[in-house]
Backbone and ligand atoms as CSV (ligand in chain L), in Angstrom:
chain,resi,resn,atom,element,x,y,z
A,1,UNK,N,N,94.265,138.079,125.372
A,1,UNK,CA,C,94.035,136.675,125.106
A,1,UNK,C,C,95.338,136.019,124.703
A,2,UNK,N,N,95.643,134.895,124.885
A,2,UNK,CA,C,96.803,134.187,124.333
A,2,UNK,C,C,96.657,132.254,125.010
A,3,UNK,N,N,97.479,131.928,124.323
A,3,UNK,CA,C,97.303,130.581,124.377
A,3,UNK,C,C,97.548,129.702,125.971
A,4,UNK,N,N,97.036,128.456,126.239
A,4,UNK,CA,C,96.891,128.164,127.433
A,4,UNK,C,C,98.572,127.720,128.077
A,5,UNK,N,N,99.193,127.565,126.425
A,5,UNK,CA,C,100.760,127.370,126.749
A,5,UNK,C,C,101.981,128.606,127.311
A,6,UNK,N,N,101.300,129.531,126.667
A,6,UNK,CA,C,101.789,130.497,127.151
A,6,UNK,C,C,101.338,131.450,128.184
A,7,UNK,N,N,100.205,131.413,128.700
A,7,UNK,CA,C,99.662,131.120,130.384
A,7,UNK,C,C,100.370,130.854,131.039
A,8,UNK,N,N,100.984,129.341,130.830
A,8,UNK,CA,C,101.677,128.468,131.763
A,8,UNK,C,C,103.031,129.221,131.819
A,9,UNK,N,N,103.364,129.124,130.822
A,9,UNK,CA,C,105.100,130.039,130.605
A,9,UNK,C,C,104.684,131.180,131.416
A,10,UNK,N,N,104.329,131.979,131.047
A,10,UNK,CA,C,104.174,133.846,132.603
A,10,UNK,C,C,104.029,133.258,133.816
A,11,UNK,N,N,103.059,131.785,133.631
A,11,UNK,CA,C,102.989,131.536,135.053
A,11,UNK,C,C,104.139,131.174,136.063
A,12,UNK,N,N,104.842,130.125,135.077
A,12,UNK,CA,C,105.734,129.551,135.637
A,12,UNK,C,C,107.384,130.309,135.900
A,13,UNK,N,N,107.420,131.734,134.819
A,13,UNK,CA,C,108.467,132.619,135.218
A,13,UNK,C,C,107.909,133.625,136.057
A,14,UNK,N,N,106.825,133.451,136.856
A,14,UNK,CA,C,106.395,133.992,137.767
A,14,UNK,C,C,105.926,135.676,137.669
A,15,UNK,N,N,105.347,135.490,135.953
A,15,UNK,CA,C,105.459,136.884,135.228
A,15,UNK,C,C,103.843,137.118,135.514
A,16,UNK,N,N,102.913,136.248,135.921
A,16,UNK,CA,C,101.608,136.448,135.620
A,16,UNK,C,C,100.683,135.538,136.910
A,17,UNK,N,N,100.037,135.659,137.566
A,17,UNK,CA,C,99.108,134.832,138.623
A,17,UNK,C,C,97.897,134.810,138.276
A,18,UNK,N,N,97.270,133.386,138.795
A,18,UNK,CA,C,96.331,133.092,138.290
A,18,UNK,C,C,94.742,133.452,139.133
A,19,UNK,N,N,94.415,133.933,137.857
A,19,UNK,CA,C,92.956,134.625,138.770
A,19,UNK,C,C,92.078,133.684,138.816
A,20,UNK,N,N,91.475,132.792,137.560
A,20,UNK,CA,C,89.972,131.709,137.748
A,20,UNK,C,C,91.252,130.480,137.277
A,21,UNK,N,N,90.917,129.175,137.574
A,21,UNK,CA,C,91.602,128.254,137.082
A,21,UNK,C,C,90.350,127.339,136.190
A,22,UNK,N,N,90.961,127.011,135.321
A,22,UNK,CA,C,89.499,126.143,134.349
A,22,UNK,C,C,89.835,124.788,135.091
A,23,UNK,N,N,88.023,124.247,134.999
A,23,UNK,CA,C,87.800,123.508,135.955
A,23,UNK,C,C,88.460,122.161,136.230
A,24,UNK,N,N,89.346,122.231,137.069
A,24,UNK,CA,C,90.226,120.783,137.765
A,24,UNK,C,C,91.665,120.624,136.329
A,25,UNK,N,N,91.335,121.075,135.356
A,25,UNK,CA,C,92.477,120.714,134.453
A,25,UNK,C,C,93.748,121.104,134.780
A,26,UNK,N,N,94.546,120.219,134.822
A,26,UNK,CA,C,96.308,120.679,134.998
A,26,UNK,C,C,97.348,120.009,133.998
A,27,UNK,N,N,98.373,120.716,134.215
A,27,UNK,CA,C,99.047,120.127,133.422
A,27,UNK,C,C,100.456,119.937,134.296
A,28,UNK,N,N,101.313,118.916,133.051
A,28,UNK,CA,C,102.342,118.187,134.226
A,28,UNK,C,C,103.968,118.464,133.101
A,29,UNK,N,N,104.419,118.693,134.124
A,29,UNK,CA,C,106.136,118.224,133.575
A,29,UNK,C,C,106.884,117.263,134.753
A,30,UNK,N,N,108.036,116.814,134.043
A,30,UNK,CA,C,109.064,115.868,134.940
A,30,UNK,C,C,108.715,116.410,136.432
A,31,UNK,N,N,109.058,118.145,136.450
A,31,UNK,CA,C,109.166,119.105,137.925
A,31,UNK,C,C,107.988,119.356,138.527
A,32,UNK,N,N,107.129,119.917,137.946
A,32,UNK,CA,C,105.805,120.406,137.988
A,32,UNK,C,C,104.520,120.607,137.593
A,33,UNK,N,N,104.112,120.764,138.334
A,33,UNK,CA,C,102.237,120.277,138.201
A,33,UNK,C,C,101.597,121.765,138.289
A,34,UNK,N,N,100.762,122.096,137.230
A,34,UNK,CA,C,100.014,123.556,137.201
A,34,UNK,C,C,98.805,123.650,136.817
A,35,UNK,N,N,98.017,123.991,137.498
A,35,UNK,CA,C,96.473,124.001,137.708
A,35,UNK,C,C,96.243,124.633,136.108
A,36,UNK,N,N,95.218,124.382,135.125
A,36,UNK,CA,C,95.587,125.612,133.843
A,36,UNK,C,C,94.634,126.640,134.137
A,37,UNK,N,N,94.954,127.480,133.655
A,37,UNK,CA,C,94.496,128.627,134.143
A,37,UNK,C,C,93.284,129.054,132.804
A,38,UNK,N,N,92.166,129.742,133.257
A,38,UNK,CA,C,91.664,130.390,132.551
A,38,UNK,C,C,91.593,132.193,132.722
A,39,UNK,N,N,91.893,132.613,133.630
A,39,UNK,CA,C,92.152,134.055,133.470
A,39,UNK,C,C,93.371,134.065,134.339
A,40,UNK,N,N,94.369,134.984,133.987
A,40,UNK,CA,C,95.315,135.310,134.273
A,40,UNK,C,C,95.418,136.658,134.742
A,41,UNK,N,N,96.583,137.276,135.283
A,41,UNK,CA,C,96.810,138.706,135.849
A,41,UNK,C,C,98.499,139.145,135.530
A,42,UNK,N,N,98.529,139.528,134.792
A,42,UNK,CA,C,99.707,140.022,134.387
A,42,UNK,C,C,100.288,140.802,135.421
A,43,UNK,N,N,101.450,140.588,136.188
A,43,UNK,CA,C,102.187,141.535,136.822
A,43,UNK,C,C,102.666,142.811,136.775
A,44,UNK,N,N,103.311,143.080,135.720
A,44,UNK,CA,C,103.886,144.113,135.196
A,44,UNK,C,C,102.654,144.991,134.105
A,45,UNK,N,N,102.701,146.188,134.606
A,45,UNK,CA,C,102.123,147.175,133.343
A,45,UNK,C,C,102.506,146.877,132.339
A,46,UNK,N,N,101.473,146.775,131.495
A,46,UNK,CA,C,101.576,146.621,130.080
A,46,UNK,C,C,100.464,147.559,129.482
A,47,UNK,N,N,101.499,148.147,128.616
A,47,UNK,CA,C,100.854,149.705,127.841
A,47,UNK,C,C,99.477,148.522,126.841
A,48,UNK,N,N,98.666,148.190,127.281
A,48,UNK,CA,C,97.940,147.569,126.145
A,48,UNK,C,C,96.603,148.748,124.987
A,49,UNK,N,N,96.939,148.739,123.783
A,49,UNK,CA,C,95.945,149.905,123.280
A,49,UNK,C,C,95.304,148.878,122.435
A,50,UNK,N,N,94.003,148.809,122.964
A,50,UNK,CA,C,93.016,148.331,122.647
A,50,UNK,C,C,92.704,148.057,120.906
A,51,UNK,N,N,92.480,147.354,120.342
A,51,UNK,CA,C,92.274,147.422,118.774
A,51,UNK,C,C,91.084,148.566,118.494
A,52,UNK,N,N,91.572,149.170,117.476
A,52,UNK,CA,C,90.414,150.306,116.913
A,52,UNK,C,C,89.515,148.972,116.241
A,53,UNK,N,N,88.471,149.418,116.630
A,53,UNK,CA,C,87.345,148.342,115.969
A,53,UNK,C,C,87.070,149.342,114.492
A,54,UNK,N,N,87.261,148.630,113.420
A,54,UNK,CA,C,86.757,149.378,112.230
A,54,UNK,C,C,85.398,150.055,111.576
A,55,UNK,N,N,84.785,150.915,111.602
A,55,UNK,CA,C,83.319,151.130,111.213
A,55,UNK,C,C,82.939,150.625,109.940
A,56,UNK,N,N,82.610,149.634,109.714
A,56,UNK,CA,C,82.078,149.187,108.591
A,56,UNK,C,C,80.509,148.341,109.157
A,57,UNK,N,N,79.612,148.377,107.858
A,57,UNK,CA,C,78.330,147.544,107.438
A,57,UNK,C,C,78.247,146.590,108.808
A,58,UNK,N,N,79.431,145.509,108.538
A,58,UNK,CA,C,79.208,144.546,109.454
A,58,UNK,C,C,79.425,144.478,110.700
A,59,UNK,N,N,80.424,145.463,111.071
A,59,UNK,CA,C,80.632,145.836,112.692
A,59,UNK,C,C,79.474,145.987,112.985
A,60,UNK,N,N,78.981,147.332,112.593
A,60,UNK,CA,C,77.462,147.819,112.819
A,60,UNK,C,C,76.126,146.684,113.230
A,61,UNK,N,N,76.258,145.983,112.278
A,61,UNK,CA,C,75.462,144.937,112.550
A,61,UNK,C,C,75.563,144.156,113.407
A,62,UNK,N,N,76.858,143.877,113.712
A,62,UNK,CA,C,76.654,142.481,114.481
A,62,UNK,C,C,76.814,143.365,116.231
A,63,UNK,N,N,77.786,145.007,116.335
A,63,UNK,CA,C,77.272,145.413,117.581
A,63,UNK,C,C,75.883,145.459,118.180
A,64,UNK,N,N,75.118,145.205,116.767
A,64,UNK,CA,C,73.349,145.706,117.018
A,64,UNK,C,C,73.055,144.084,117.244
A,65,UNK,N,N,73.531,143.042,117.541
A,65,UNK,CA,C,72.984,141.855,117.244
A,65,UNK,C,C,72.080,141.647,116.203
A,66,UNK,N,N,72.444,142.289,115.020
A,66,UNK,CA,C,71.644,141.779,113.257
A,66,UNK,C,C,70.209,142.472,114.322
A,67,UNK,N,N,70.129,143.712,115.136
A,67,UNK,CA,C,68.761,143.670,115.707
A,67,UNK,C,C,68.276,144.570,114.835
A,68,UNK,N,N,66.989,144.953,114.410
A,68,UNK,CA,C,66.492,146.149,114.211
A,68,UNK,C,C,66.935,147.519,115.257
A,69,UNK,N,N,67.571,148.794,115.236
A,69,UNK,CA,C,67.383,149.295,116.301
A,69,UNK,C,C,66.336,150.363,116.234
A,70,UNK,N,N,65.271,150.230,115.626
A,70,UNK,CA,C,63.622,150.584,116.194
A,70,UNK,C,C,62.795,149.491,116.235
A,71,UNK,N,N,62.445,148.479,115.521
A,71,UNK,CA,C,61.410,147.684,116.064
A,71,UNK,C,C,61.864,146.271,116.586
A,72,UNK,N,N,62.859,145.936,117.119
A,72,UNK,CA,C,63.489,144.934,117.501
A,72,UNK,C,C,63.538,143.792,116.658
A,73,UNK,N,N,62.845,143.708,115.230
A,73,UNK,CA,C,63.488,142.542,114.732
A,73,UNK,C,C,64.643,141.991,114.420
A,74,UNK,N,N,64.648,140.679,114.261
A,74,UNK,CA,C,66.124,140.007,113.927
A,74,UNK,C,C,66.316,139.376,112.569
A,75,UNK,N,N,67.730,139.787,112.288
A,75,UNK,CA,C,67.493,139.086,111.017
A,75,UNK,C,C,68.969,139.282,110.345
A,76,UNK,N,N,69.638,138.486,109.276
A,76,UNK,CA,C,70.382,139.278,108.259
A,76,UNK,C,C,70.347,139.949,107.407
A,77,UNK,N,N,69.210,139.618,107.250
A,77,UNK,CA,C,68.543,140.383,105.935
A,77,UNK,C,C,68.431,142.434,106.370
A,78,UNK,N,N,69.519,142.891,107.321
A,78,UNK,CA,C,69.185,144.248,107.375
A,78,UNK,C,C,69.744,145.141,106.215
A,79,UNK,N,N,69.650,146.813,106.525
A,79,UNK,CA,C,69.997,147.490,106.166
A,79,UNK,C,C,71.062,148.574,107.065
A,80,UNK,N,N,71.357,149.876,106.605
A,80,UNK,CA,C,72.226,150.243,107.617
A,80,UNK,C,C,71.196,152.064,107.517
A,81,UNK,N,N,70.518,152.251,108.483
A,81,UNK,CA,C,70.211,153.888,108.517
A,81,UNK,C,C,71.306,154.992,109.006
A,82,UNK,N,N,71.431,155.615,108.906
A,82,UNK,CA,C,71.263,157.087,109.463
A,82,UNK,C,C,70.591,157.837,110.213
A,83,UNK,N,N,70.780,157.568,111.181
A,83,UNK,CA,C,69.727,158.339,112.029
A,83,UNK,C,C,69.630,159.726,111.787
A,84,UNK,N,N,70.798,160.506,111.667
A,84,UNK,CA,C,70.479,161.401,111.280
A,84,UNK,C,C,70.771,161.581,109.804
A,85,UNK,N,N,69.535,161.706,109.165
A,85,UNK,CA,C,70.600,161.386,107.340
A,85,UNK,C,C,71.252,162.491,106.994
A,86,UNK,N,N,72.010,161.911,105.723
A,86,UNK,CA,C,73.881,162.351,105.296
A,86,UNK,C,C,73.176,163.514,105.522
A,87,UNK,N,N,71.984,163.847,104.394
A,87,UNK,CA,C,71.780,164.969,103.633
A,87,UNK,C,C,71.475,166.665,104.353
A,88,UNK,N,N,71.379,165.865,105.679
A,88,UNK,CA,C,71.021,166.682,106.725
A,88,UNK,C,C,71.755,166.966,107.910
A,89,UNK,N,N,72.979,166.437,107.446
A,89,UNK,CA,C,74.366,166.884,108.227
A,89,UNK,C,C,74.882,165.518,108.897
A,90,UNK,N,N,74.014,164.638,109.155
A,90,UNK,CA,C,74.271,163.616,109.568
A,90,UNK,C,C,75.826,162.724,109.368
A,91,UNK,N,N,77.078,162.322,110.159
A,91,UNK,CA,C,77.857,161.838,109.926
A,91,UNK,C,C,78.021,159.892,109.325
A,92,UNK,N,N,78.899,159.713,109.232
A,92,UNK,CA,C,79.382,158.545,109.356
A,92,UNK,C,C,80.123,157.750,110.352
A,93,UNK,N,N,79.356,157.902,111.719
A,93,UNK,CA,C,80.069,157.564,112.656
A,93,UNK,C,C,79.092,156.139,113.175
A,94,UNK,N,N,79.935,155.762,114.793
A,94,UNK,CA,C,78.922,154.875,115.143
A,94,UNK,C,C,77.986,155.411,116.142
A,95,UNK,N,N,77.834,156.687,116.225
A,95,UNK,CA,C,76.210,156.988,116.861
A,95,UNK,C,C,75.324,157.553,116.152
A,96,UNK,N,N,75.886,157.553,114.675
A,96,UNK,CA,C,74.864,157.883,113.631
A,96,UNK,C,C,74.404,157.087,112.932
A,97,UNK,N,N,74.968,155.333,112.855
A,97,UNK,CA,C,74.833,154.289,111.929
A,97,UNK,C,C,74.121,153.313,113.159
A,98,UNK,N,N,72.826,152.957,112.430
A,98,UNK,CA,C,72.293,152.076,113.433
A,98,UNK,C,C,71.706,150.977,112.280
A,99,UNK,N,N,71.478,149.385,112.771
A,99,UNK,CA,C,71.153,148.495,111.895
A,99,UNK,C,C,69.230,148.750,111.897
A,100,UNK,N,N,68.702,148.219,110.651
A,100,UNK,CA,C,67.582,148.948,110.336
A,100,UNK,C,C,67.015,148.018,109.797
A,101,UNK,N,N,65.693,147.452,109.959
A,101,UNK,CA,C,65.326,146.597,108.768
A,101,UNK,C,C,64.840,147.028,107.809
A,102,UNK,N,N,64.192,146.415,106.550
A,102,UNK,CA,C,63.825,147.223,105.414
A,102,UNK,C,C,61.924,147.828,105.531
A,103,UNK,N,N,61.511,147.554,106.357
A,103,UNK,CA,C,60.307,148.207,106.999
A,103,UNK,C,C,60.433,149.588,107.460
A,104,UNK,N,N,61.416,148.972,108.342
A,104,UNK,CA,C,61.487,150.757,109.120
A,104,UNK,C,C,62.650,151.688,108.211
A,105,UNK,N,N,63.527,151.271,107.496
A,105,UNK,CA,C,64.130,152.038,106.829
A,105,UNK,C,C,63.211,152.696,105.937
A,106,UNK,N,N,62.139,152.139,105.492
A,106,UNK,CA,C,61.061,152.810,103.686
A,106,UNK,C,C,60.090,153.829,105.183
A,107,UNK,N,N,59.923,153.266,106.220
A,107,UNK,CA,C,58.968,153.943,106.834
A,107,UNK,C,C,59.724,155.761,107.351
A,108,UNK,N,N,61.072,155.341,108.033
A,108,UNK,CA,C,61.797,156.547,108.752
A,108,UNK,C,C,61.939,157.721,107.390
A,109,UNK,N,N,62.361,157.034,106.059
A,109,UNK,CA,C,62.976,157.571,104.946
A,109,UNK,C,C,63.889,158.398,104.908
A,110,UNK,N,N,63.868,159.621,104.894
A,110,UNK,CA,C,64.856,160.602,105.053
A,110,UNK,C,C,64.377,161.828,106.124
A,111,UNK,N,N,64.039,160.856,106.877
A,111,UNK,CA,C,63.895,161.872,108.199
A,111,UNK,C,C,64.472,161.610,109.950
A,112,UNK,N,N,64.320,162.618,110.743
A,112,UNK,CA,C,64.927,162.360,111.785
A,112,UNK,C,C,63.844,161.182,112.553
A,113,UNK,N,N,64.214,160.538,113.628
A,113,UNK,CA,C,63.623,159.405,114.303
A,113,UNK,C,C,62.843,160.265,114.977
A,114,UNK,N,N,62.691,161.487,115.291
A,114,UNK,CA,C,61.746,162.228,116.029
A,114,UNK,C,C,60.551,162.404,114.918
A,115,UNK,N,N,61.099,162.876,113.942
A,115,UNK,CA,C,59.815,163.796,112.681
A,115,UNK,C,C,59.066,162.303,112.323
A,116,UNK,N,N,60.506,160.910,112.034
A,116,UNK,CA,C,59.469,159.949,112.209
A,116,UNK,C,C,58.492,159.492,112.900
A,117,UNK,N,N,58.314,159.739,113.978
A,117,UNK,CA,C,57.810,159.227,114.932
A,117,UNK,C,C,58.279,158.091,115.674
A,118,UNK,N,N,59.739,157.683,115.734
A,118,UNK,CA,C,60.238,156.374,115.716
A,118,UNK,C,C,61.154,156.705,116.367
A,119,UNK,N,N,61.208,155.579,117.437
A,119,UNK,CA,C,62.228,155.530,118.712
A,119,UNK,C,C,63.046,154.532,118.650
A,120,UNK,N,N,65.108,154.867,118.971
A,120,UNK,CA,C,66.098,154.312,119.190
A,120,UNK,C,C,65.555,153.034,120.534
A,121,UNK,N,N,66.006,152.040,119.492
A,121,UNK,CA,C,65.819,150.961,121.153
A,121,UNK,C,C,66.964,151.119,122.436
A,122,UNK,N,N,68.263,151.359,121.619
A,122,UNK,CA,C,69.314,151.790,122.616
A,122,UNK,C,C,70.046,153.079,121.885
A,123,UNK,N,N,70.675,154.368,122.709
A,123,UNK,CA,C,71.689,154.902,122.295
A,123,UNK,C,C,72.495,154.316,121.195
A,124,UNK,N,N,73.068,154.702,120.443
A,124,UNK,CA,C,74.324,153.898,119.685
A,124,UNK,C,C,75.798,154.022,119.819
A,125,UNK,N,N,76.482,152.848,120.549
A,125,UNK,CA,C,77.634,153.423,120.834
A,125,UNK,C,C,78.724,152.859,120.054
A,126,UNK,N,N,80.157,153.300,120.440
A,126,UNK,CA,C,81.520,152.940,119.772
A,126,UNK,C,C,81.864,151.977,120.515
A,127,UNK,N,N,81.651,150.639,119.273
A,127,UNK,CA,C,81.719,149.232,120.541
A,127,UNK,C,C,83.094,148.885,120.759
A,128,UNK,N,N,83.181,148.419,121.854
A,128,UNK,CA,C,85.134,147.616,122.071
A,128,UNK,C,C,84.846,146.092,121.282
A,129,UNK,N,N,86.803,146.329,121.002
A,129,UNK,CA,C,86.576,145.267,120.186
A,129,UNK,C,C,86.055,143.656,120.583
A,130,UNK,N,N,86.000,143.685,122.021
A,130,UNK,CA,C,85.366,142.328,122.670
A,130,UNK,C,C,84.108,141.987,121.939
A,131,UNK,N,N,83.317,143.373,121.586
A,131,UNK,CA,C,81.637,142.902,121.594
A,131,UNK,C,C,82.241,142.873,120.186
A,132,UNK,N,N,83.037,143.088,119.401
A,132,UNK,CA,C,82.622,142.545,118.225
A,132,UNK,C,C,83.158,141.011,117.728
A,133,UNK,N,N,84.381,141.029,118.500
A,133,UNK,CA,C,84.709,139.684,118.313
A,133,UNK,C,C,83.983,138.498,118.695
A,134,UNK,N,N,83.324,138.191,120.037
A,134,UNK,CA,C,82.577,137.471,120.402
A,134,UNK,C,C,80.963,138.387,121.162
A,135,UNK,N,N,79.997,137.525,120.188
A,135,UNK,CA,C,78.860,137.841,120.863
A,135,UNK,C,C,78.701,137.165,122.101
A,136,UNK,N,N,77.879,137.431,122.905
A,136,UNK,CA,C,77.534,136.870,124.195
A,136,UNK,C,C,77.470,135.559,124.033
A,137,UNK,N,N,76.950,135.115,123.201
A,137,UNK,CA,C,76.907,133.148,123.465
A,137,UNK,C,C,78.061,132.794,122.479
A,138,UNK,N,N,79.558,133.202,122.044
A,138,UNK,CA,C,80.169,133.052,121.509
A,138,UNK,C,C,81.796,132.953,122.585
A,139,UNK,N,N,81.440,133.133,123.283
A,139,UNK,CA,C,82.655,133.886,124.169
A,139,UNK,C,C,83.025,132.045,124.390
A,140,UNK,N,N,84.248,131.698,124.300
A,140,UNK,CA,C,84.929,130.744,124.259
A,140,UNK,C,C,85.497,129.844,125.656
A,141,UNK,N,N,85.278,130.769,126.724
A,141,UNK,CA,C,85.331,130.040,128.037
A,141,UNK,C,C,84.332,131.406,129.009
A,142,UNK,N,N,83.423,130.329,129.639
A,142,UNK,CA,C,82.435,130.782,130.627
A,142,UNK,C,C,82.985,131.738,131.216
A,143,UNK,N,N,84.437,131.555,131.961
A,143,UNK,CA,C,85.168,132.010,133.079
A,143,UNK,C,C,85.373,133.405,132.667
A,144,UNK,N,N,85.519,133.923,131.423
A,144,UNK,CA,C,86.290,135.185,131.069
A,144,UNK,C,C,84.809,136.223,131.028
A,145,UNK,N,N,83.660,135.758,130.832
A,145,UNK,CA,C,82.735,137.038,130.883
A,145,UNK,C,C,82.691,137.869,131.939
A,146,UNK,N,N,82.961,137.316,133.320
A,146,UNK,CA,C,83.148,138.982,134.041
A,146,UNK,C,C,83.965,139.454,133.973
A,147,UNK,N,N,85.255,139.414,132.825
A,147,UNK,CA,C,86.126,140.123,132.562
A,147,UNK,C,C,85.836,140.956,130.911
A,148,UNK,N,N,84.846,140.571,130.527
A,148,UNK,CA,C,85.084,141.178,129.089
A,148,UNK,C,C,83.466,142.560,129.247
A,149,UNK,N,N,83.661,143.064,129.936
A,149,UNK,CA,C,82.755,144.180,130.471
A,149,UNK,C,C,81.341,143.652,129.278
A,150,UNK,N,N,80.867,142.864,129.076
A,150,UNK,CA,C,80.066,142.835,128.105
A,150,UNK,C,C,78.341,142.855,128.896
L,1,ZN,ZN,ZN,62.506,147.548,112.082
């Protein structure tokens, strides 16, 4: 991501070409006229390493969309389970931390989602940092979602 000014700059040292252009907007100097761009293509390899998304409470949550991940409710008001709890070897990772509401957390208690009787709505995975930065109706130009694998 980077600014629409500096778009123009890669564009115009011929460092970067333009993949979607946002709609009809351009911009002008004394010399030249440039469509602005909303996705770009960088020329040159660039070693890019992705941000480690941090495991905390709120990552968790907001990868789950604040969802329940057994009975699909929504809400802020969650909690954070263990699917598999600590006490039972269970880690601190993100396919062991799933958002929970306070129903199904008193109901699962300290047991596995099988012995509960209670089923994962999705796998739980290690989200990129796209899904945590912008949720789906957050994403800041239309043009970039078939680029942000979401
Ligand atoms: Zn629930």
């Amino acid at each position: 991501m980077c600014t629409v000014k500096r778009a123009v700059v890669l564009l115009i040292l011929n460092k970067a070409e333009t993949v979607v252009e946002r709609n009809g907007k351009r911009v002008r100097s004394q010399y030249l006229e440039i469509n602005v761009p909303s996705v770009i293509r960088i020329k040159r390899y660039i070693n890019f390493r992705p941000y480690n998304v941090p495991l905390n409470k709120r990552n968790i949550m907001k990868r789950d969309k604040y969802t329940c991940q057994y009975c699909g409710k929504k809400g802020k008001d969650m909690t954070i389970d263990h699917v598999i709890p600590k006490d039972r070897g269970g880690k601190d990772t993100w396919q062991n931390l799933v958002t929970c509401c306070k129903e199904c957390n008193m109901k699962k208690g300290n047991r596995t989602p099988r012995e509960a009787g209670m089923k994962l709505l999705r796998k739980p995975r290690k989200p990129t940092y796209f899904h945590i930065l912008f949720s789906e109706d957050e994403i800041p130009d239309e043009n970039w979602k078939p680029f942000l694998f979401l």
